[in-house]
N, C-alpha and C positions, 0 to 999 in steps of 0.2 A: 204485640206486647199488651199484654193485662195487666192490672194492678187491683189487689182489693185493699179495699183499708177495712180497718175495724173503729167505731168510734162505741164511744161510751157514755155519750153526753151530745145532747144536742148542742152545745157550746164549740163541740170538735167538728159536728158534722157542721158546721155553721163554718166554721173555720177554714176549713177545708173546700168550703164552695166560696170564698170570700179571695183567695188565694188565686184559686182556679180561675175566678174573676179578672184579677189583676194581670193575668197574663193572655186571656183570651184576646185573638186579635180581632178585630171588625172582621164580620162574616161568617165567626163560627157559628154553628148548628151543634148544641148539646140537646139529646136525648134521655128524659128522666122517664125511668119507667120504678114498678114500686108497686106493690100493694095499695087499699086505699089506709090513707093516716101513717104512710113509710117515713113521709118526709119530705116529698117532690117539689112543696110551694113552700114548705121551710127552708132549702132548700136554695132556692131561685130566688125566693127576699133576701139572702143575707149576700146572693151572686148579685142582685141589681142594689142594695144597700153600697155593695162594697163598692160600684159603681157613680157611688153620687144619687143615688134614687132613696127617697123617703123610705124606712119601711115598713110604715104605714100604708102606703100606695100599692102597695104589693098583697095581691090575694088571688085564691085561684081562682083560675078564668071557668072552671065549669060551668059555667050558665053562659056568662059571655062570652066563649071559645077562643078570642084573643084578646091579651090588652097589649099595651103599646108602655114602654115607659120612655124618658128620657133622662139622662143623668151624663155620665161621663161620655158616653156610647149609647143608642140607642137600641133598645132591647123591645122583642118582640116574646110573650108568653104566650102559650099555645096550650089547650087541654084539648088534650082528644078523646076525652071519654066517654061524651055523648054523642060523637058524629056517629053516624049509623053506615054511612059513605066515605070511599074515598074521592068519590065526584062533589059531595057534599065537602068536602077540604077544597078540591081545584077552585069549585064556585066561591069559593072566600078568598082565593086567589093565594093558597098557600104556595107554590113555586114562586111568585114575585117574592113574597115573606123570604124565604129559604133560601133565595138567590142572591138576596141583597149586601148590604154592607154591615146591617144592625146584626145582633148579638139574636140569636132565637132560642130558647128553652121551651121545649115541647115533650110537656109530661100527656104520658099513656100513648109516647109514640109508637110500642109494639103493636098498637091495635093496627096499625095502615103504615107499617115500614116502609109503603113501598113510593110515598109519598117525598121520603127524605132525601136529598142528595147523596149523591153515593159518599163524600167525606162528613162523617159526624162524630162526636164525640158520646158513646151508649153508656150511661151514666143508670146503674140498677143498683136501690136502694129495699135491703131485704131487713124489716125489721126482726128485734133478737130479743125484744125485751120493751118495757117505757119507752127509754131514751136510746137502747142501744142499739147499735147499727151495724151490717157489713155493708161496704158501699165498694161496688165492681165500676171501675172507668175501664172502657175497651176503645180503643179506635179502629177506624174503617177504614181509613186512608190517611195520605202522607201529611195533609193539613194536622189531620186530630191526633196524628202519632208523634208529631214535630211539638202541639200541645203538653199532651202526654211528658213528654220528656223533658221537657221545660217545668214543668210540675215537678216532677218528681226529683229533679235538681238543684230544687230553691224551696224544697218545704222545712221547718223547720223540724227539730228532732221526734214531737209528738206527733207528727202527720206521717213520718213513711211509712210508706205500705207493709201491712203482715206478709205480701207475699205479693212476686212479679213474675210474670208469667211471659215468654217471647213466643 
C-alpha cells in the first residue's frame, strides 16, 4: 500500500506529520528523503512538536548527523547527507539507534538504505512549487503498513490521500 498526498501549504504538510506523530508507536523508523529545501526537517519539527518537543530545538542535524530529542517519546534525528560511508553510520552506532525503542527520523536515508531495518516507514517529499508538496508514504513491512493504515483511518477530511496505491 502507497499513499501520496498533495499539500498546498506548509501548514498541511505540518499537519500531516503532527498526525502521523500521534499514532507512531515506540520503535518506528521513518525515512524522509526529498530534495534539498523539500521539507524533511520541516517536516520532523512539527513530528517531534507534536510530541512534546520544543520547536525550537529541532534543526537539521547536517553538521551534527544526529540529535536526540525528548518530549513525549524519545526521538532520534539522523542526516545522512554528509556520511561518505555506510561504515561511517555503523561507527556512530546507527543499528543500536534503529533498533531501539525511541522514534528515529532519518532524512537522506536513500543515500545508504541499506543501513535501515527491514520495517520502515519511506516518507518522499517532492517539492511543486514555494510551499507545495506531493508527499509519498510507502511501507516496507507489517510494522509501517499497520502505521499506514491507522493514518489513513483517522485523518481528518483535508488529509486523505489524492491517491492509494496496494
Amino acid at each position: 500500500m502507497t499513499y501520496h498526498y498533495h499539500s498546498d501549504s506548509l501548514s498541511r504538510t505540518e499537519k500531516l506529520a503532527r498526525h502521523l506523530a500521534l499514532l507512531a508507536p515506540p520503535g518506528t523508523v521513518i525515512a524522509l528523503n526529498g530534495t534539498l529545501g523539500a521539507g524533511k526537517t520541516a517536516f520532523s519539527r512539527a513530528f517531534a512538536e507534536a510530541l512534546g518537543v520544543d520547536e525550537n530545538a529541532v534543526s537539521s542535524p547536517t553538521y551534527s548527523l544526529i540529535q536526540h530529542y525528548l518530549g513525549d517519546q524519545m526521538i532520534h534525528h539522523l542526516d545522512l547527507y554528509r556520511i561518505e560511508s555506510p561504515e561511517e553510520l555503523y561507527e556512530l552506532g546507527i543499528e543500536e539507534l534503529l533498533e531501539g525503542k525511541a522514534i528515529s527520523l532519518v532524512e537522506w536515508s536513500n543515500k545508504y538504505p541499506e543501513v535501515l531495518p527491514q520495517d520502515y516507514l519511506e516518507i518522499n517529499i517532492e517539492s511543486l512549487g514555494d510551499s507545495e508538496r506531493r508527499i509519498l508514504l510507502q511501507p516496507t513491512g507489517k510494522r509501517s503498513c499497520d502505521l499506514l493504515e491507522r493514518l489513513s483511518q483517522d485523518l481528518p477530511d483535508d488529509l486523505i490521500p489524492e491517491n492509494k496505491y496496494t
